[in-house]
N, C-alpha and C positions, 0 to 999 in steps of 0.2 A: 630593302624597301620597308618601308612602314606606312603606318595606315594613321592618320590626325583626324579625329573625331570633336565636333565641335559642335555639340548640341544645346537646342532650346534656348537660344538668342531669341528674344523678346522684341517687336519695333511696334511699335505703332505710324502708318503708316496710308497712304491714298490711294490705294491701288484697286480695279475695278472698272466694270462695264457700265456702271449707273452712276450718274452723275452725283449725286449724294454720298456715293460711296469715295468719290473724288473731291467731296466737299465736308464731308463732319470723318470720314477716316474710320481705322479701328484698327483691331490687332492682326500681329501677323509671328510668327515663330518661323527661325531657318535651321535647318540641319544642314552640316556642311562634313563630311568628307574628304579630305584629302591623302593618296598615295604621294609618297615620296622619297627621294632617298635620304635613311637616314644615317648612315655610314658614318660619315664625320662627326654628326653631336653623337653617336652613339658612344664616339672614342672620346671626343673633344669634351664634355659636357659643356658646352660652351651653344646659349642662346643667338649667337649671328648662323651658324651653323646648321640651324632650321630652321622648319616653317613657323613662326611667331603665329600663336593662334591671338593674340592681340592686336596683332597688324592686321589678320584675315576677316575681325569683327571690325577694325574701323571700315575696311571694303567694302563687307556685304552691309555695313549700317549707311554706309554714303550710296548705294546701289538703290538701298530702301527707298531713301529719301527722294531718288527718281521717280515720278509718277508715273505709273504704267495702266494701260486696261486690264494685259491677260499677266496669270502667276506665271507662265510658261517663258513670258516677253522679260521679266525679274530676274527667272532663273537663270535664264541665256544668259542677259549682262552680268551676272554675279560670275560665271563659269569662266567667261571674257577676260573678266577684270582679275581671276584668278590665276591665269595662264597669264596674262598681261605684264602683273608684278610678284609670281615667285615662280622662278626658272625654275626649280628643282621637284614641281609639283609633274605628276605623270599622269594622274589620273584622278578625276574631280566630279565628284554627288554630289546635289544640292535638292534637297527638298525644300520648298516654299510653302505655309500653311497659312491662307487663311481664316482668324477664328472668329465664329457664330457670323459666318455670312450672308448676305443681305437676300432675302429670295421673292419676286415679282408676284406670288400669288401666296404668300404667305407661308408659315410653315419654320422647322426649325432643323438647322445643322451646327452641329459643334463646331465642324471645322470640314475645310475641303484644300486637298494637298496637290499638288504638282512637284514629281522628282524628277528630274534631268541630270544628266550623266553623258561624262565624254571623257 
């Protein structure tokens, strides 16, 4: 087994409870995760033989592109859509961040993360 780390992917992105926040947008960072077996490209060196972490950023960047309220509602579908199109995948992290988010009474955060795991 091995472990495909696939950090600090960049989107910009609508996601949010406030309607402004679904209407002018802002950033978002994913970390992704993935266990799986790597037997064959270990032997093979051959890229069909694994998890393409090129394939797995066009996923979670078409996942982005879905407008969602909650980061938790993103995560899921990313996890989904992980299991969905790479069979060899066994076990799957995803943190979703987003950054300098918006807050009702003012005030400042860098960044607020949601990690999901299955």
């Amino acid at each position: 087994m091995g472990l495909i780390e696939i950090e600090g992917m960049d989107f910009f992105a609508y996601h949010g409870c406030f309607k402004e926040e679904r209407v002018i947008g802002t950033r978002f960072t994913v970390d992704a995760w993935l266990t799986a077996d790597t037997t064959e490209s270990e032997a093979s060196d051959d890229l069909k033989h694994t998890v393409n972490y090129q394939a797995v950023y066009a996923l979670i960047r078409h996942e982005m592109e879905q407008h969602s309220h909650l980061l938790e509602h993103v995560a899921r579908r990313i996890i989904n859509a992980i299991y969905r199109d790479f069979n060899t995948v066994t076990h799957v992290k995803i943190k979703v961040s987003k950054l300098n988010p918006a807050l009702a009474h003012g005030g400042k955060i860098r960044q607020v993360s949601v990690t999901l795991e299955q």
